[in-house]
DOMILUM-894460 format. One record per residue (C-alpha): residue number from 1; residue in three letters; x, y, z. Coordinates in Angstrom, 1 decimal. Layout:
BEGIN
[rec NUM, 'ALA', [X, Y, Z]]
...
END
This chain:
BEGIN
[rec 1, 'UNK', [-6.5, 14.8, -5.2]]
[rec 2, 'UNK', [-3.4, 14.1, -6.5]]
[rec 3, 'UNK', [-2.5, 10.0, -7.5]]
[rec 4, 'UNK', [-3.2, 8.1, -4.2]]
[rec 5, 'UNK', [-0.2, 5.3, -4.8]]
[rec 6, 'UNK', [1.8, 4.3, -7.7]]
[rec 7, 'UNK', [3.7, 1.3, -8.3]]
[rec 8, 'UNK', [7.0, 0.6, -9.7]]
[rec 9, 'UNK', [6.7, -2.3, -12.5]]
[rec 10, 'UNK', [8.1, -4.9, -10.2]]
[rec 11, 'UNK', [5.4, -4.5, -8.0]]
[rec 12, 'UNK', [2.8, -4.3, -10.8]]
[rec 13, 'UNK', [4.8, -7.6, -12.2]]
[rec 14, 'UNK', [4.6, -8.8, -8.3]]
[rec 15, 'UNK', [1.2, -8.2, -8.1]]
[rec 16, 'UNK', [0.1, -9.5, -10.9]]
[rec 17, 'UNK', [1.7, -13.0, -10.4]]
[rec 18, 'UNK', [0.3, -12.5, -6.5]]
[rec 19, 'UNK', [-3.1, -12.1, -8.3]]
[rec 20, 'UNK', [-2.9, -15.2, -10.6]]
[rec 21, 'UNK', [-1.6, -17.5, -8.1]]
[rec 22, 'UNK', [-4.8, -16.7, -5.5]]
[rec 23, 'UNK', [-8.1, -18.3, -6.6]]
[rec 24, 'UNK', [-10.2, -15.6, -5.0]]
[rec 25, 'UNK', [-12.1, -13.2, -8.1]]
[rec 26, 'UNK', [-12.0, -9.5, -7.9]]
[rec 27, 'UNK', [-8.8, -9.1, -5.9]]
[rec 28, 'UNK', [-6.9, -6.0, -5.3]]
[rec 29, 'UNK', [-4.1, -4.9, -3.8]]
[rec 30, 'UNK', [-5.1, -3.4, -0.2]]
[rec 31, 'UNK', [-3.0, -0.8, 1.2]]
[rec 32, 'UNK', [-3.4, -0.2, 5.0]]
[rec 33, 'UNK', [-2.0, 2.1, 8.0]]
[rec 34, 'UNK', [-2.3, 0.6, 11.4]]
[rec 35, 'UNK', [-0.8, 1.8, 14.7]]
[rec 36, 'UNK', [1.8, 0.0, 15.9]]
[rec 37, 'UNK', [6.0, -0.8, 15.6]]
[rec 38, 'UNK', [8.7, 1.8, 17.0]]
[rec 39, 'UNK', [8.1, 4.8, 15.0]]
[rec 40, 'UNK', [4.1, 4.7, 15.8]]
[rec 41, 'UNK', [2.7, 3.5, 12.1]]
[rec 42, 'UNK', [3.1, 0.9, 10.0]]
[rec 43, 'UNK', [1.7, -0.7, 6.7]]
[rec 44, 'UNK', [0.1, -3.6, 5.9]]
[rec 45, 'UNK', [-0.8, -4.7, 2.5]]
[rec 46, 'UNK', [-2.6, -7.8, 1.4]]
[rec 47, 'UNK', [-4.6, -8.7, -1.3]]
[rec 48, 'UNK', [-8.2, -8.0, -0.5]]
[rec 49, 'UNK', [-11.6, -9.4, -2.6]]
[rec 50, 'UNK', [-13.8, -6.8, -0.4]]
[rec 51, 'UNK', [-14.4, -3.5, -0.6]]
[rec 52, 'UNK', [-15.4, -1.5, 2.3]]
[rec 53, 'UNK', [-17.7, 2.1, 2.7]]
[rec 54, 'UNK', [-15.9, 5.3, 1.4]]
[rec 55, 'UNK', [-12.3, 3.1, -0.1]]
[rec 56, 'UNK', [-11.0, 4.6, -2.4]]
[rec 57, 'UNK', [-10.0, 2.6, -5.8]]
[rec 58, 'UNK', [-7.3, 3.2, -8.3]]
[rec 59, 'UNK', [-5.4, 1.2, -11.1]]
[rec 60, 'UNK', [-2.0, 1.2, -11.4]]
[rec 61, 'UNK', [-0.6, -0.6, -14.0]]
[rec 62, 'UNK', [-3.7, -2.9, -14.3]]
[rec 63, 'UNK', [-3.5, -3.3, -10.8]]
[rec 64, 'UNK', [-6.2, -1.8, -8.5]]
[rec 65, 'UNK', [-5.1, -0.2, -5.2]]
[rec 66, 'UNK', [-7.6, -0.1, -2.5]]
[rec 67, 'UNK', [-7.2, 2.2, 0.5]]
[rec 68, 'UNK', [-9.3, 3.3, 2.9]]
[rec 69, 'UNK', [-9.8, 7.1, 3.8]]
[rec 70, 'UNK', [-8.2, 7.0, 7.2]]
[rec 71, 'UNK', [-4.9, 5.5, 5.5]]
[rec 72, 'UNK', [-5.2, 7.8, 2.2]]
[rec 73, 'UNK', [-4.3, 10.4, 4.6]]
[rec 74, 'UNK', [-1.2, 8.6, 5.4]]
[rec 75, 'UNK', [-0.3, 7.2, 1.8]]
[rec 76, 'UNK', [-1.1, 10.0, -0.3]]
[rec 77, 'UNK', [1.4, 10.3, -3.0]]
[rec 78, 'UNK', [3.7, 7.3, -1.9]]
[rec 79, 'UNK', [5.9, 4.8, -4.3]]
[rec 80, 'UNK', [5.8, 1.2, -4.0]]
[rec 81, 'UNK', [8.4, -1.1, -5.3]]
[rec 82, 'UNK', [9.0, -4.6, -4.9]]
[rec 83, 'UNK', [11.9, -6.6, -3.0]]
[rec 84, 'UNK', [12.8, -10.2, -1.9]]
[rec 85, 'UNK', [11.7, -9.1, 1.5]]
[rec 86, 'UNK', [7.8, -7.4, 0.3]]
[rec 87, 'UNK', [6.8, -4.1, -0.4]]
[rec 88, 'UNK', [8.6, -1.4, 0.6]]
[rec 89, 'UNK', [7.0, 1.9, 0.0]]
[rec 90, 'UNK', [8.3, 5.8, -0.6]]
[rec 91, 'UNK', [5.9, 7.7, 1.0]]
[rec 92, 'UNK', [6.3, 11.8, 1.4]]
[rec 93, 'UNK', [4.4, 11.8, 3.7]]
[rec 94, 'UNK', [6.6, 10.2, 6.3]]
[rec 95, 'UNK', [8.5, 12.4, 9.2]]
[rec 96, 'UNK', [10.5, 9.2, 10.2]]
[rec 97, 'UNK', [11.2, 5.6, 10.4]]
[rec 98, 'UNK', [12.7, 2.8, 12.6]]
[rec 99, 'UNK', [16.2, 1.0, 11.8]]
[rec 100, 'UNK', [14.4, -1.6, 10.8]]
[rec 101, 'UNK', [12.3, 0.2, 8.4]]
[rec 102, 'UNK', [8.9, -1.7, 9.4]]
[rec 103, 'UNK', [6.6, 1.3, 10.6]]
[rec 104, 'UNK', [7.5, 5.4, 10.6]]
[rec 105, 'UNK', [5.6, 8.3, 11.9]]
[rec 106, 'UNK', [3.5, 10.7, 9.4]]
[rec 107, 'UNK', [3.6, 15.2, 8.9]]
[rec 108, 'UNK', [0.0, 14.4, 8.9]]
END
């Protein structure tokens, strides 16, 4: 498998200050694909002290990235960047994507 996710260094910076400033230990940065929003999919990330059966795990930039199987489908070989308005991610793997940018549909 080729790198799940990388991230640009103003996420990792984003991240990391995300990191410091929650109490929780062992936190990681959780990348998700849920249905929903215009074009069918959409992501959600948080920062997540759990990890669940089969996630898959990687660092990036001292970061870890935590994804679960179903979304690794979706996410495989994406960018993320940071903004003032979140995360937006570059993801190959996406056919599509509303005006508003907040969901697309997959090739998958």
């Amino acid at each position: 498998m080729n790198e799940l996710i990388s991230l640009d260094p103003t996420a990792v910076r984003a991240l990391e200050q995300w990191i410091a400033d929650d109490p929780r230990p062992g936190l990681a940065f959780r990348v998700s694909v849920e249905s929903g929003g215009c074009s069918g999919l959409r992501y959600e990330v948080i920062l997540d002290d759990g990890r669940g059966p089969g996630d898959i795990v990687t660092s990036c930039g001292g970061v870890d990235v935590v994804c679960d199987p179903r979304a690794a489908r979706y996410v495989q070989g994406a960018r993320i960047s940071f903004s003032e308005n979140g995360f937006p991610v570059t993801n190959p793997n996406a056919r599509g994507a509303c005006m508003c940018g907040a969901s697309f549909s997959a090739r998958i």
